[in-house]
N, C-alpha and C positions, 0 to 999 in steps of 0.2 A: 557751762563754765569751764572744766575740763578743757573741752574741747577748744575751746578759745585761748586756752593757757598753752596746749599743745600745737596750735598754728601761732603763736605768738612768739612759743618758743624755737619752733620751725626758721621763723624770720630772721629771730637774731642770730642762731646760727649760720643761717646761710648767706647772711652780712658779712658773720664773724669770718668763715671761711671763703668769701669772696673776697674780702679785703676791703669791703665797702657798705652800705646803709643802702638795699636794693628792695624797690617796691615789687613782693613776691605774693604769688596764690599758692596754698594749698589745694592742689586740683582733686578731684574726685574721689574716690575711695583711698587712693594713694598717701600715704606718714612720709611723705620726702617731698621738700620745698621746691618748688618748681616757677620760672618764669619763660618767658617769650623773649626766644633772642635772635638775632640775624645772622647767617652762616655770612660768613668775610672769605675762607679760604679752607679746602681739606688741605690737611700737613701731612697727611700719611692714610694708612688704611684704618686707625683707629683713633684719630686726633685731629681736631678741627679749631680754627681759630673764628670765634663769633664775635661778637660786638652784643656787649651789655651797658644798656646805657651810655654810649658813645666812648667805651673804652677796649680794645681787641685785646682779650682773654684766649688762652688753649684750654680746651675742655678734650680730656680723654675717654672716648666711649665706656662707660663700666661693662663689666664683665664679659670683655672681650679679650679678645690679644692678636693684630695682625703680624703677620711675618717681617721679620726683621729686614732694612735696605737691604740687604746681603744675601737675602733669599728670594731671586728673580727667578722667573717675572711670577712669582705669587704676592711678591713684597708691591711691584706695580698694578696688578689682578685689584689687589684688595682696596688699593689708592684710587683707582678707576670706579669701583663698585659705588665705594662711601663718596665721593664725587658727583657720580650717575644719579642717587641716591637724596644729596643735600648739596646740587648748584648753590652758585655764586648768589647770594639775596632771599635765600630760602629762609623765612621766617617758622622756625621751630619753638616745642616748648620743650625746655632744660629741665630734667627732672633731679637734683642734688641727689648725689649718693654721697662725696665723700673730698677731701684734695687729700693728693696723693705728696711723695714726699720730696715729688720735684715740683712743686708749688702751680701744680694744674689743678683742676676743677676736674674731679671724675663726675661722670653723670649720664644718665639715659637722653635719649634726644628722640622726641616724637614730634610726625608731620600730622596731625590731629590724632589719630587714636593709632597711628600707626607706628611702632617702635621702628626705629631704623636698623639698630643691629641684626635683629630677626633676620629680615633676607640674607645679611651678609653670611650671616652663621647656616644658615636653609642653605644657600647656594655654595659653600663650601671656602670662602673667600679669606673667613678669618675664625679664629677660635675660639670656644665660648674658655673663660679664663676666671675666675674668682680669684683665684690669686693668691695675694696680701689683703683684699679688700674684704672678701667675706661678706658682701651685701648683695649678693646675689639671689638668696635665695626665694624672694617671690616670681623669679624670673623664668621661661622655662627655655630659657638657652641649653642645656644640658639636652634634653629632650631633642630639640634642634638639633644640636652636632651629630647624635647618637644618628637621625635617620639621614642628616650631608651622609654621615659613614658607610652607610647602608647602600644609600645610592650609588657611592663612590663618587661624591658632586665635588667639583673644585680641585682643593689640595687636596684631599683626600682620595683620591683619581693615579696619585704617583703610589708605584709600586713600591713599598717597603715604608711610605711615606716622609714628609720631610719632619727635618728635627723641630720641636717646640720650641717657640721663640725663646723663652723665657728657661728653657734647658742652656739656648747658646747664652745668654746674658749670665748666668749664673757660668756656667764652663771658662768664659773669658776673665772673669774676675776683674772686668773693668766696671765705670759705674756709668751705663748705658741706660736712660728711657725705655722701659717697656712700652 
């Protein structure tokens, strides 16, 4: 009964924050709402436009952060990867973490049991990030960057390395999308 209250509740949240009444599974051992959506377009290395229910949403990778446009070519590296990654008609499942406060859908995106960010974060491409969001923690991105670091895989490869995105966003004091 619980537990039927707790996916029930799952739902209407993930209505609430989609903006819409969307038929969702609670998949597997996982507490975060999750449905099957269509990749339409990568916007970036950490940002995909999918189609839910015949409507194209931006969903932001959670707990990631790629390189900002202005930091080439890892800002293109990471666009290529998540691309390589989730062509064009790739039917994924959306795992809800959260929307963020430029009105995207943050969220995990698995190709069956396989998270996508993993590689990105493994191969050096983009950076494991919690953030503002704080819903990271079943996740073991952390663990990830720590051995990209090790290997010196990707960005992590530049001598002295590059700046963190989310250091230039906060330095400009403009109000720029992570």
């Amino acid at each position: 009964m619980a537990s039927t209250r707790k996916a029930v509740g799952h739902s209407m949240l993930l209505g609430l924050l989609m903006g819409s009444a969307l038929p969702i599974a609670v998949v597997g051992e996982t507490t975060h709402p999750s449905q099957v959506v269509t990749v339409l377009k990568v916007n970036n290395g950490q940002e995909v436009l999918v189609d839910i229910n015949g409507e194209g949403r931006a969903v932001r990778l959670a707990c990631i952060q790629a390189p900002l446009q202005q930091q080439q070519p890892w800002s293109a590296q990471a666009k290529s990867a998540l691309s390589k990654a989730l062509p064009q008609g790739s039917a994924v499942q959306m795992e809800l973490r959260a929307r963020d406060v430029y009105g995207r859908v943050v969220a995990r995106l698995l190709k069956g049991k396989t998270d996508i960010a993993s590689p990105l974060i493994s191969s050096g491409q983009v950076f494991a990030y919690d953030g503002y969001l704080g819903r990271c923690d079943d996740l073991n991105y952390q663990k990830l960057q720590s051995e990209a670091q090790l290997r010196k895989a990707g960005l992590w490869a530049v001598q002295g390395g590059i700046a963190r995105p989310w250091d230039l966003i906060e330095a400009s004091g403009e109000q720029q999308e992570p």
